[in-house]
C-alpha positions, 0 to 999 in steps of 0.5 A: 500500500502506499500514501496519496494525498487528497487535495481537499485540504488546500481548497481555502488556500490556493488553486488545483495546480498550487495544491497538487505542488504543495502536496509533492513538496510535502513529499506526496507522488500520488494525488487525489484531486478533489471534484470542488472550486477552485480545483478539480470544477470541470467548467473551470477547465478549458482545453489548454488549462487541462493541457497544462495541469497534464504537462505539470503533472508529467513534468514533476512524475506526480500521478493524479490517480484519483478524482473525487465529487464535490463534497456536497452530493455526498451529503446531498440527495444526489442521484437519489433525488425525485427531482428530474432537473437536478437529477439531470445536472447532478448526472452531468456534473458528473460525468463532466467530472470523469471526463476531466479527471480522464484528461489528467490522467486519472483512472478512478473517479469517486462518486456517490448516489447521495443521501436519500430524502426522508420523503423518497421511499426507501425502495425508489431510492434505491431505484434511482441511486443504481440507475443513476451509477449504472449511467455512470460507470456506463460512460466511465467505461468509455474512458477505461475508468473505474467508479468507486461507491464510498461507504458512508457514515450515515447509519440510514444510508444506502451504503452504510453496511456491508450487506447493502453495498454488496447489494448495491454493487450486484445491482449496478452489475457494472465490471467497472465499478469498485468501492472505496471503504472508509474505516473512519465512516465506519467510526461514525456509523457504527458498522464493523469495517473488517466485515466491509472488507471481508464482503467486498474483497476483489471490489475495494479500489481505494481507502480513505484515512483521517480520524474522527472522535465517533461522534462526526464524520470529522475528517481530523488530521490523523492521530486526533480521534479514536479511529483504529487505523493500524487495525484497519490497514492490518485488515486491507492487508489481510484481504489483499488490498495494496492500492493507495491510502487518501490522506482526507484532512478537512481544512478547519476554520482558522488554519494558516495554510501552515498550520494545514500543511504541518497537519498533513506531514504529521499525519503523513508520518503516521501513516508511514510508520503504520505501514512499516 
């Protein structure tokens, strides 16, 4: 296994290009490239900008392998939503995104099918959510890209146990998508990450690492909650996993960029010691 970097952390700071620079002086060659203004929003994008973040990204042998949805839709309705307008820009948004993250060279994009209102029947949800990824790894296929599902830290999710996102991934039936398993989520939810990893052994494509204290999807520098990292990745190890750990620390209100960035070293050089 080995470490990439989410560049969620830079979004108050500075730009896409700025963040994927400041992350390979941290010592990062693997990046995450995060789906929100002022980085990876495809509008913002034009076909000579994405040249040039290409050109970057060779010069300086850094391998944005990841794009990943704004943080919004996660917390959202998403794909789940009744909503045909937005159901349609939010499918477009995303498939905006694949296209972008294809041009930097990424293979995975990490999307989600949102978190269903409480006015949406469970069962047309459900309906919606696969219809709407089934679209998506449809059009990643195009582009030899693989859509990953997260489980969620919502305990009413579609994908907060490991029963529901088998289902899940039986019913999208697409060779294309993988998951990406979160032992931090499972900290909030409740649910026993081992037996994600267990159900989902040959799907996981990714993991996300930060920390939390139980109570919140907090996205805390690594070290600051009660998540058991050291079993987690032990766990992955069983269940051969060897891709990449996304460091995924949220920028909190009244960080110097500084202060983020001697957040993300020390998480950094936990991570490293956990997988020695």
């Amino acid at each position: 296994m080995y470490l990439e970097l989410s560049t969620v952390t830079y979004l108050p700071y500075c730009d896409l290009l700025q963040a994927v620079d400041r992350g390979s002086r941290l010592g990062f060659r693997f990046v995450e490239l995060s789906g929100d203004r002022p980085h990876a929003w495809p509008k913002d994008f034009s076909r000579q900008r994405r040249k040039s973040m290409r050109e970057f990204l060779k010069d300086h042998d850094i391998e944005a392998e990841i794009i990943s949805i704004d943080g919004s839709y996660l917390i959202g309705p998403g794909l789940c939503t009744e909503d045909r307008d937005a159901n349609r820009d939010i499918l477009t948004y995303v498939k905006d995104l694949i296209e972008l993250g294809h041009d930097f060279g990424c293979s995975k994009a990490i999307v989600s099918p949102g978190r269903p209102l409480l006015s949406t029947s469970p069962q047309k949800a459900a309906t919606l959510a696969v219809k709407g990824i089934q679209n998506c790894a449809d059009f990643a296929s195009s582009y030899d890209m693989t859509v990953c599902v997260e489980n969620t830290p919502f305990a009413s999710g579609l994908l907060d146990t490991p029963s529901k996102m088998s289902r899940f991934i039986k019913d999208v039936s697409a060779k294309n998508l993988g998951v990406r398993l979160d032992p931090c989520h499972c900290n909030v939810s409740g649910a026993n990450f081992d037996d994600f990893c267990n159900a989902l052994r040959g799907r996981i494509a990714s993991a996300g690492m930060h920390d939390n204290n139980g109570t919140a999807d907090q996205h805390l520098p690594i070290g600051r909650g009660t998540v058991p990292i050291k079993s987690a990745i032990h766990t992955l190890r069983d269940v051969g996993y060897s891709g990449s750990l996304t460091i995924e620390i949220l920028p909190f209100e009244g960080w110097s960029i500084a202060e983020a960035e001697s957040n993300i070293s020390e998480s950094k050089r936990i991570m490293e010691r956990l997988l020695l």
